[in-house]
N, CA, C and O atoms as CSV, one atom per row, in Angstrom:
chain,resi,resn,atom,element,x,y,z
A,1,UNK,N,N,90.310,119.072,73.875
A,1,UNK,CA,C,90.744,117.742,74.224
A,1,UNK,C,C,90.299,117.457,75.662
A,1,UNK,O,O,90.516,118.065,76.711
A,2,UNK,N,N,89.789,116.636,75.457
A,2,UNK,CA,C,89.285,115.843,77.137
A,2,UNK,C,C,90.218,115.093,77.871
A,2,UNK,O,O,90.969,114.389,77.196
A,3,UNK,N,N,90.360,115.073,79.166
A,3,UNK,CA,C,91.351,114.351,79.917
A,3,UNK,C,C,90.402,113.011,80.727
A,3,UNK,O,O,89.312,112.944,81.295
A,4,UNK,N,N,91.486,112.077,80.411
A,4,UNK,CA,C,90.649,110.752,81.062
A,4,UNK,C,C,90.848,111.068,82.304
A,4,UNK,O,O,91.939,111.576,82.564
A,5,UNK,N,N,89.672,110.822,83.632
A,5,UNK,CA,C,90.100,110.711,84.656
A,5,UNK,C,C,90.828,109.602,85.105
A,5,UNK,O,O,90.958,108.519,84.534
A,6,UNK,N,N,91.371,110.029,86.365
A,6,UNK,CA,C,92.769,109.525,87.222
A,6,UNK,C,C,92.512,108.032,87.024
A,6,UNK,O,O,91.371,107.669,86.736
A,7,UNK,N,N,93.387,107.244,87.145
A,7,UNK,CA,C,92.592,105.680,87.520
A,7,UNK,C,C,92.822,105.716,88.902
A,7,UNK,O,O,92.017,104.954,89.436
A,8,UNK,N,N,93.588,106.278,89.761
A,8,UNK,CA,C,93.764,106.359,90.859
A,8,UNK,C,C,92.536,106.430,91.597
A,8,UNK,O,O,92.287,105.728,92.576
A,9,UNK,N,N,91.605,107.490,90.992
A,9,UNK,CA,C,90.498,107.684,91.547
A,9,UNK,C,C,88.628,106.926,91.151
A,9,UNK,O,O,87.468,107.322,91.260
A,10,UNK,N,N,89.411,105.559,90.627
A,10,UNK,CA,C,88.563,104.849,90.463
A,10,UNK,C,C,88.670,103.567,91.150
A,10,UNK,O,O,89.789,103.058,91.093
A,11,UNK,N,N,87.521,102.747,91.962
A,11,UNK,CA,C,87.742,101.758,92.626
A,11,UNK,C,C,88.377,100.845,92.151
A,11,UNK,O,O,88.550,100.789,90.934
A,12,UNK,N,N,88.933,99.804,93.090
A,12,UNK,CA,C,89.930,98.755,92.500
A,12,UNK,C,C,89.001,97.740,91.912
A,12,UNK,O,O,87.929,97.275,92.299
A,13,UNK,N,N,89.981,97.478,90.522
A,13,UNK,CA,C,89.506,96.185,90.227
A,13,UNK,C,C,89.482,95.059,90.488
A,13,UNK,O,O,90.460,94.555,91.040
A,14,UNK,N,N,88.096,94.130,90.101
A,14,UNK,CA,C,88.249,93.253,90.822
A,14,UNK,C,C,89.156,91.941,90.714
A,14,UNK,O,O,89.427,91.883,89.515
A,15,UNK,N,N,89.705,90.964,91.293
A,15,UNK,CA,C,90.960,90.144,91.088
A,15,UNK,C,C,90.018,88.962,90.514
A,15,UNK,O,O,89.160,88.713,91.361
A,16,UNK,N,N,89.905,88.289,89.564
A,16,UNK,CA,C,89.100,87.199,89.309
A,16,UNK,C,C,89.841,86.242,89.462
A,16,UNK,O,O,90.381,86.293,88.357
A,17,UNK,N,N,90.217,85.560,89.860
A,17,UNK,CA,C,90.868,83.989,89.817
A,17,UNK,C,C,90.873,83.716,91.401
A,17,UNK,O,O,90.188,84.444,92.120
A,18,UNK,N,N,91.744,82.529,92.027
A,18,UNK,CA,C,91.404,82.314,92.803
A,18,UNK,C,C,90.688,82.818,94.459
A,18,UNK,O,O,91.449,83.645,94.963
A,19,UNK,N,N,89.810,82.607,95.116
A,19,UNK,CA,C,89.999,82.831,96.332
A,19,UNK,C,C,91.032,83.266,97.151
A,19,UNK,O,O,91.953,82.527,97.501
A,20,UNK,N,N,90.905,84.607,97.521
A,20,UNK,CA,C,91.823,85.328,98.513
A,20,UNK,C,C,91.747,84.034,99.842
A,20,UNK,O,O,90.859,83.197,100.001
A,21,UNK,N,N,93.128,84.265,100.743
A,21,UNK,CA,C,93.252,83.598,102.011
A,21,UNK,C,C,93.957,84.328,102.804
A,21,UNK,O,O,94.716,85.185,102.353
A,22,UNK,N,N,93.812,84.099,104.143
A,22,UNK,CA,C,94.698,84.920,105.256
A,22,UNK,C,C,95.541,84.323,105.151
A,22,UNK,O,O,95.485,83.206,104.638
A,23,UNK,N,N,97.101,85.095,105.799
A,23,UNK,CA,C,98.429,84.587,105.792
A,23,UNK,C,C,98.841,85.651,107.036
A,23,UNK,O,O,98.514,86.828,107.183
A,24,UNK,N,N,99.751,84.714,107.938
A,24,UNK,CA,C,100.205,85.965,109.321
A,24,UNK,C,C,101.687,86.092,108.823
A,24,UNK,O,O,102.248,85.227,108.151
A,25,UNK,N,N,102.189,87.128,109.180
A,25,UNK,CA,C,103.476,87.674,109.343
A,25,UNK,C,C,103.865,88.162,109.986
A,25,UNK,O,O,102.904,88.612,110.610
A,26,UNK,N,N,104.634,88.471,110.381
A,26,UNK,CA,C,104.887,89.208,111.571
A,26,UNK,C,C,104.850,90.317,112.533
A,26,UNK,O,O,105.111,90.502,113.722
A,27,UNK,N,N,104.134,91.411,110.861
A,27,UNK,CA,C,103.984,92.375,110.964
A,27,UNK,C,C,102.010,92.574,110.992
A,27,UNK,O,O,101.308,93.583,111.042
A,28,UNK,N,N,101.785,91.598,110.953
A,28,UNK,CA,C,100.418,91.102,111.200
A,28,UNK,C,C,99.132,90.440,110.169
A,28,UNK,O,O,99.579,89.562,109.431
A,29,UNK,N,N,98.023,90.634,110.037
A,29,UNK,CA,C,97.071,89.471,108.946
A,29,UNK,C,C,96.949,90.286,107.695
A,29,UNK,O,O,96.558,91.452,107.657
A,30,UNK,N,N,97.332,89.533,106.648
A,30,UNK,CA,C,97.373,89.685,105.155
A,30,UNK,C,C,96.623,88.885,104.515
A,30,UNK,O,O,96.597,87.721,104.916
A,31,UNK,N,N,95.737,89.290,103.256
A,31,UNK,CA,C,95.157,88.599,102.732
A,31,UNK,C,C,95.842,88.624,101.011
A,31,UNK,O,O,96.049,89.585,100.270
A,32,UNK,N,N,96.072,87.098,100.789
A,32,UNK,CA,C,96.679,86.423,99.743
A,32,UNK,C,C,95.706,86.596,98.849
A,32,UNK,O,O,94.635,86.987,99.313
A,33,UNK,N,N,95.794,86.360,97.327
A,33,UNK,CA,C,95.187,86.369,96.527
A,33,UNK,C,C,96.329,85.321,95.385
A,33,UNK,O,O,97.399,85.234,95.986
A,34,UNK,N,N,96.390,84.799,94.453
A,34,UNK,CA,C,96.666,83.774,93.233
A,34,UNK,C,C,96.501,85.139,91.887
A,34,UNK,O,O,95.494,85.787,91.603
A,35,UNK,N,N,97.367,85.185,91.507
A,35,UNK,CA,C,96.655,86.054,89.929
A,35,UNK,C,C,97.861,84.841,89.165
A,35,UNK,O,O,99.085,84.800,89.285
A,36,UNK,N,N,96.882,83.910,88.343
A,36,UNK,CA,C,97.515,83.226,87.210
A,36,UNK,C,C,98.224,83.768,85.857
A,36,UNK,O,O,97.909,84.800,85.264
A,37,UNK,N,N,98.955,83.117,85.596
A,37,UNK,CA,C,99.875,84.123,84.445
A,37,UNK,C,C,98.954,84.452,83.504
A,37,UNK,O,O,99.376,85.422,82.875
A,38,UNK,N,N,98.185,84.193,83.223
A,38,UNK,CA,C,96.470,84.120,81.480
A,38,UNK,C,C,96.228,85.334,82.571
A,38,UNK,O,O,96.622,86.231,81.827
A,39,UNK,N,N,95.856,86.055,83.834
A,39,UNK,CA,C,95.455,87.303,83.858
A,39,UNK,C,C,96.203,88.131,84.226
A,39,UNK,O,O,95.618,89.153,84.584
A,40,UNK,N,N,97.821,88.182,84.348
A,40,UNK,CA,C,98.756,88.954,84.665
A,40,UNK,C,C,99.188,89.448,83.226
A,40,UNK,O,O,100.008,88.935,82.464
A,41,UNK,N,N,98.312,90.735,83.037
A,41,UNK,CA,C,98.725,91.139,82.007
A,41,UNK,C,C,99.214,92.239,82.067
A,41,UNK,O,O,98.900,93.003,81.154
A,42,UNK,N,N,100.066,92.705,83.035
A,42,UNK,CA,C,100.965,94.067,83.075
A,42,UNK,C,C,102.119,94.046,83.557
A,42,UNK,O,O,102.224,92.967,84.139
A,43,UNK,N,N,103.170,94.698,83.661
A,43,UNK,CA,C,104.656,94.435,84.678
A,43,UNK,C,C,103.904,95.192,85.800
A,43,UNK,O,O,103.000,96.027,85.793
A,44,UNK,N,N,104.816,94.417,87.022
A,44,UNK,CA,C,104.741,94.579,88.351
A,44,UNK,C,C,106.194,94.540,88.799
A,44,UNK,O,O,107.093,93.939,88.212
A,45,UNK,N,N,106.313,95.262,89.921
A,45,UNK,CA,C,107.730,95.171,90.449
A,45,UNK,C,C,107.548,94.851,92.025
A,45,UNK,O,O,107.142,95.483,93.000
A,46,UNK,N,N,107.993,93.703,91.811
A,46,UNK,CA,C,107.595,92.777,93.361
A,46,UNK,C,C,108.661,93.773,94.654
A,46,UNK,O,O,109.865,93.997,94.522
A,47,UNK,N,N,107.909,94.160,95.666
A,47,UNK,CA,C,108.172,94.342,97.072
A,47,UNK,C,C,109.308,93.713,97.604
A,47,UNK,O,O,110.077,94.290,98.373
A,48,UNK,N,N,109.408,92.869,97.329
A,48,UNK,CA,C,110.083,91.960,97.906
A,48,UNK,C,C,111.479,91.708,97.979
A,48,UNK,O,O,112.170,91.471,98.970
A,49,UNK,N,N,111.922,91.832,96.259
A,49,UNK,CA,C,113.502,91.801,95.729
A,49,UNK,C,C,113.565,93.059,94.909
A,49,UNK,O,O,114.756,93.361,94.827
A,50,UNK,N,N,112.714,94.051,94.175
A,50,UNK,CA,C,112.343,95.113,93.310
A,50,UNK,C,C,112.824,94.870,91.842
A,50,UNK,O,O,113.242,95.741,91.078
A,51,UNK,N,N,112.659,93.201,91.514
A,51,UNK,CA,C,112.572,92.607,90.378
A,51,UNK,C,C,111.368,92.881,89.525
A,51,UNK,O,O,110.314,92.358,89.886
A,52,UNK,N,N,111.372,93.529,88.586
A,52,UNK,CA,C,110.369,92.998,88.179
A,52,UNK,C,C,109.134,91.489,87.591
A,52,UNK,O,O,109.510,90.551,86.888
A,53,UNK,N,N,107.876,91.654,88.065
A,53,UNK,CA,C,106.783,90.217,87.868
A,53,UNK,C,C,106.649,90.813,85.973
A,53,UNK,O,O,106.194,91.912,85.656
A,54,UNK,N,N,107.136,89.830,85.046
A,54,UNK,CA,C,106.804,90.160,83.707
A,54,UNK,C,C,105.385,89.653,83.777
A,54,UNK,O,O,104.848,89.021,84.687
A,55,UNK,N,N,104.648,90.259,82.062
A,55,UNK,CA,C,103.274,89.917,82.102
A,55,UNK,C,C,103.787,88.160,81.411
A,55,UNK,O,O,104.716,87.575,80.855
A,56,UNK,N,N,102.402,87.959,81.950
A,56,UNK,CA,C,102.255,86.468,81.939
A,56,UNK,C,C,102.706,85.612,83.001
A,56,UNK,O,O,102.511,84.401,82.895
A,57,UNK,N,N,103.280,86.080,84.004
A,57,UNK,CA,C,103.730,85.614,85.171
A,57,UNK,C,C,102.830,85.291,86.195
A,57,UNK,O,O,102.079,86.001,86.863
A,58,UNK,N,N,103.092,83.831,86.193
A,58,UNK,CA,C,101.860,83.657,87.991
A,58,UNK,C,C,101.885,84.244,89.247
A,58,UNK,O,O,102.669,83.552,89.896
A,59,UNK,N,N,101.616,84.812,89.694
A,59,UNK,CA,C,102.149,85.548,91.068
A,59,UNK,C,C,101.139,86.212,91.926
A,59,UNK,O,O,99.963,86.426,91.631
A,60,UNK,N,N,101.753,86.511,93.027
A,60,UNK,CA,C,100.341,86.701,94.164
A,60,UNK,C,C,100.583,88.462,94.178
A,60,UNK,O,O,101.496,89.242,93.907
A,61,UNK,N,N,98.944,88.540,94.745
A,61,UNK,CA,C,98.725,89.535,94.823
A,61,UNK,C,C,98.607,89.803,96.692
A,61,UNK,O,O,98.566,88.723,97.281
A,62,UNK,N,N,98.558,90.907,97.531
A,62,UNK,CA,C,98.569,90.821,98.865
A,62,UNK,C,C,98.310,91.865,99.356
A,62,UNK,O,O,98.645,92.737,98.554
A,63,UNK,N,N,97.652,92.538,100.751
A,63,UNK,CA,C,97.227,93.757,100.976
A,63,UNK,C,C,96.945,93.191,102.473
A,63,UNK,O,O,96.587,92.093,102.898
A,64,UNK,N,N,97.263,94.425,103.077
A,64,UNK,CA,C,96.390,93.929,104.573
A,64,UNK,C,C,95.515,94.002,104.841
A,64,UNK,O,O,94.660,94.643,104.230
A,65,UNK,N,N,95.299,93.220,106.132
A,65,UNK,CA,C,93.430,92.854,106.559
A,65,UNK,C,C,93.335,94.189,106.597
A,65,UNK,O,O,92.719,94.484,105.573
A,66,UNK,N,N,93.692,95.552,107.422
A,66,UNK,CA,C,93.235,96.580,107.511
A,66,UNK,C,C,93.791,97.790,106.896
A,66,UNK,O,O,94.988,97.635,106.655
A,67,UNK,N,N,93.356,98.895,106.573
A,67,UNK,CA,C,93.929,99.698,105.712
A,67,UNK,C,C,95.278,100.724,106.773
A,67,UNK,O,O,95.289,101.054,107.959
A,68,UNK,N,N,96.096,100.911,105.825
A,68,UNK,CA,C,97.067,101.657,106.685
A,68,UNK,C,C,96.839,103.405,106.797
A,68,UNK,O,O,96.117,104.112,106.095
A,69,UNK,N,N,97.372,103.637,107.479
A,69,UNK,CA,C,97.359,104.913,108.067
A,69,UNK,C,C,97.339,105.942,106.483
A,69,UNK,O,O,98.367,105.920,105.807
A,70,UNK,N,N,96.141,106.787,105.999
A,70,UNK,CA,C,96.577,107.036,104.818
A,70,UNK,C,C,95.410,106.507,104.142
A,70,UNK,O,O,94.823,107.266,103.372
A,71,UNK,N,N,94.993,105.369,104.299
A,71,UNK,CA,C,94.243,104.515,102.925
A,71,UNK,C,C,92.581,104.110,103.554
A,71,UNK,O,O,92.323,103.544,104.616
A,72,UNK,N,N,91.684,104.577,102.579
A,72,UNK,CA,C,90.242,104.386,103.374
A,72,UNK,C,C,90.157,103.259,103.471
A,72,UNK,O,O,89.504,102.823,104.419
A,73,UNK,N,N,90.874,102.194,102.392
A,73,UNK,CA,C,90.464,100.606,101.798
A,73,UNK,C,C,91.929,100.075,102.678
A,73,UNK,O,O,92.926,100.611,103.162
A,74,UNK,N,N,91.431,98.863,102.559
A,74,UNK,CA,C,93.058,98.409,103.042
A,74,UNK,C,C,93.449,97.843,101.294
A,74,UNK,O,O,94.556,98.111,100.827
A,75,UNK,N,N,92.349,97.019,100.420
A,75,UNK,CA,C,92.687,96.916,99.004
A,75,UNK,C,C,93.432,98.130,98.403
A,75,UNK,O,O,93.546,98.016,97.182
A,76,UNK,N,N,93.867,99.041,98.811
A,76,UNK,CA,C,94.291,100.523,98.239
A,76,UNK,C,C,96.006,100.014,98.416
A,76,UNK,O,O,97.025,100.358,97.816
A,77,UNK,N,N,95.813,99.270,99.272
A,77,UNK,CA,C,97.406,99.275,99.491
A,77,UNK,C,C,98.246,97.816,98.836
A,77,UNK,O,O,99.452,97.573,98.888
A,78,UNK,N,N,97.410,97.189,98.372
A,78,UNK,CA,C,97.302,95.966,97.343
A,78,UNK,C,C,98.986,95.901,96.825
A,78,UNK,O,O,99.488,97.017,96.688
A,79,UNK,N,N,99.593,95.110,96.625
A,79,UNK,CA,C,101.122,95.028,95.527
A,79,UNK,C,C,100.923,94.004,95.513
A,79,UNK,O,O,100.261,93.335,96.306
A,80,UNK,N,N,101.548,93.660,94.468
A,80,UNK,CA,C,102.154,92.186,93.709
A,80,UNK,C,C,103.702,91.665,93.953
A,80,UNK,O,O,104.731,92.286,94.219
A,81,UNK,N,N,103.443,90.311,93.759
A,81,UNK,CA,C,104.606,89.251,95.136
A,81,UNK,C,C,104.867,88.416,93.755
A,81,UNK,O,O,104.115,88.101,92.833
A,82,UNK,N,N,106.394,88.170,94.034
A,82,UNK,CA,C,106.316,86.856,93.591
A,82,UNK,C,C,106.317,85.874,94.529
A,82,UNK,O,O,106.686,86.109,95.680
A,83,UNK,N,N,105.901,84.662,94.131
A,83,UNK,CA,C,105.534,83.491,95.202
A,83,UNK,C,C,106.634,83.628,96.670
A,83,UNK,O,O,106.491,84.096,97.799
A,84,UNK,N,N,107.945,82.828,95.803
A,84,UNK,CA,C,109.115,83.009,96.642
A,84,UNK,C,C,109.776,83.686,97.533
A,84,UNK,O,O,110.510,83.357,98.464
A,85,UNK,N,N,109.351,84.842,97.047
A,85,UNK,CA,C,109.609,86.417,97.888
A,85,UNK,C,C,108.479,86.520,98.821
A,85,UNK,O,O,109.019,86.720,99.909
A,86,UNK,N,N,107.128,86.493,99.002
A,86,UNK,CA,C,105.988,86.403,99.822
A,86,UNK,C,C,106.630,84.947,101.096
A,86,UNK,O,O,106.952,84.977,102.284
A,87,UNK,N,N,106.576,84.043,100.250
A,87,UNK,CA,C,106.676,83.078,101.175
A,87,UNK,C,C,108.111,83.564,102.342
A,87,UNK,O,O,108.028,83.490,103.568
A,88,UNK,N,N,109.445,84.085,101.510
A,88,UNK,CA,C,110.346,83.986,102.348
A,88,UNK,C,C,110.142,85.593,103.101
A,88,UNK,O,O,111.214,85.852,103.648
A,89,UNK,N,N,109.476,86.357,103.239
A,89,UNK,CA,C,108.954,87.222,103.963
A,89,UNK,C,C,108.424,86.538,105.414
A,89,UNK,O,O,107.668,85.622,105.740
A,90,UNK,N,N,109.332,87.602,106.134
A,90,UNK,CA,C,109.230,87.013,107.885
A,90,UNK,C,C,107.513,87.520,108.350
A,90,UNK,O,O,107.083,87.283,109.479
C-alpha cells in the first residue's frame, strides 16, 4: 500500500476568485482575499470567534504581508475569517 504524500508539503493552492487587497491592523499589513460561497467547499473554523465557516459560506480568506517567524511563505500562515469577525478585529 502506498501512502499519499503530506498535503502539508505541497504548495498552496491557488485562491481563484476575487483580487487579494491590503488591510492594516494593528498588529500590522494583511492581505484580504473574497472566497465566494460556489468555492468554499470545506469547513473552516474562523480565528476570530472559533465558530465554525460551513461549506458554501462566503468568507475571507487572510495571511500576512510577511511570513511569521516559522513560515518560509507568509501564504503558509493563510486562515479563513468570517466577514464580521475580520472586520471587527482591532
Amino acid at each position: 500500500m502506498t501512502r499519499r504524500p503530506s498535503k502539508h508539503l505541497a504548495p498552496p493552492r491557488p485562491l481563484l476568485s476575487a483580487y487579494p487587497r491590503a488591510a492594516f491592523k494593528a498588529d500590522g499589513r494583511w492581505i484580504v482575499q473574497t472566497m465566494p460561497g460556489a468555492r468554499a467547499a470545506k469547513r473552516y473554523l474562523c480565528p476570530g470567534c472559533n465558530h465554525p465557516i460551513a461549506p458554501g459560506t462566503p468568507h475571507l480568506v487572510v495571511w500576512p504581508e510577511a511570513p511569521t517567524p516559522g513560515s518560509e511563505r507568509a501564504v503558509d500562515d493563510r486562515r479563513h475569517w468570517h466577514r464580521l469577525c475580520w472586520e471587527r478585529r482591532p
